[in-house]
C-alpha positions in Angstrom: 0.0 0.0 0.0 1.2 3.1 -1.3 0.9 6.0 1.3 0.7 10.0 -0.5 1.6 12.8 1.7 -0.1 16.0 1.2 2.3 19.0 2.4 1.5 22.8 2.1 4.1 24.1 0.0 4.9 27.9 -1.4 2.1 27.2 -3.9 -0.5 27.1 -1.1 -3.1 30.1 -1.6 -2.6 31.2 2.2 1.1 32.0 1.3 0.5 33.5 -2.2 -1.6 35.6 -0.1 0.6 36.8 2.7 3.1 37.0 -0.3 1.3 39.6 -1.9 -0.2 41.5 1.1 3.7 42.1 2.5 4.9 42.8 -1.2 2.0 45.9 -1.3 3.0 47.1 2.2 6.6 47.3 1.2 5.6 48.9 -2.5 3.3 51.8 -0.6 5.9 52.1 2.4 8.4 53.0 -0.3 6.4 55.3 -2.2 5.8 57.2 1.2 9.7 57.8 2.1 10.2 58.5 -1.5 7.6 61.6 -1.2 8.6 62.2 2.3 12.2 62.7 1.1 11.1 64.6 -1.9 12.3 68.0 -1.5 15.7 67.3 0.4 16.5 64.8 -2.0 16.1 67.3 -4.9 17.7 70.1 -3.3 20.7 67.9 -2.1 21.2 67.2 -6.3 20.9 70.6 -7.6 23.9 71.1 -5.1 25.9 68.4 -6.4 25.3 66.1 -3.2 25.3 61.8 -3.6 21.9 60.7 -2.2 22.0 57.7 -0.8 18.6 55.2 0.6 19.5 53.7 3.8 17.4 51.0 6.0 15.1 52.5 8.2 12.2 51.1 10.6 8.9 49.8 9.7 9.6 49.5 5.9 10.2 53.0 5.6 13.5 53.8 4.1 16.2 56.8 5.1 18.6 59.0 3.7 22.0 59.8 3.7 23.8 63.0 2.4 27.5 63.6 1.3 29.5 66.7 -0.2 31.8 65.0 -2.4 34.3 68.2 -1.6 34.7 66.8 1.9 36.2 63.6 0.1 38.8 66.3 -1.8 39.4 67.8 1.2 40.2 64.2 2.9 42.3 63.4 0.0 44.5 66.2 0.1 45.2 65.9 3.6 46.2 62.1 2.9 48.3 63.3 0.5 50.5 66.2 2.3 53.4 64.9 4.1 52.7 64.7 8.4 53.9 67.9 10.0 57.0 67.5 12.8 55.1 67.4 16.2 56.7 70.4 17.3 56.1 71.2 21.3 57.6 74.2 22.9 58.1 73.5 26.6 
């Protein structure tokens, strides 16, 4: 006698389901921090800035800023030789 075993699998309407409910919640989550972020974002562009999402809490997503002249600036210091510590006692 030949015993079949039934298991609930991906394909199983119930996770579809939950598949698609998290997948709309994560689409409209987006869309919010998108048009949250909206006007910073734009403004840090027209100033030459790199925009970048980061994680954030409940879906939602953040942002971080950066100059890229602060990276010149870095650079430059890298590059110039280390000044004698000098101390007058």
């Amino acid at each position: 006698m030949t015993r079949t075993h039934n298991h609930p699998g991906p394909a199983t309407p119930t996770a579809i389901t939950g598949r698609t409910i998290t997948a709309r919640i994560r689409h409209v989550a987006k869309r919010l921090s998108d048009r949250i972020h909206a006007a910073t974002d734009d403004r840090a562009r027209a100033r030459g800035w790199q925009v970048t999402q980061t994680p954030g809490r409940f879906g939602l997503t953040g942002r971080s800023y950066h100059d890229p002249r602060f990276a010149a600036r870095h650079q430059i210091r890298q590059a110039a030789p280390a000044a004698p510590d000098e101390r007058h006692e």
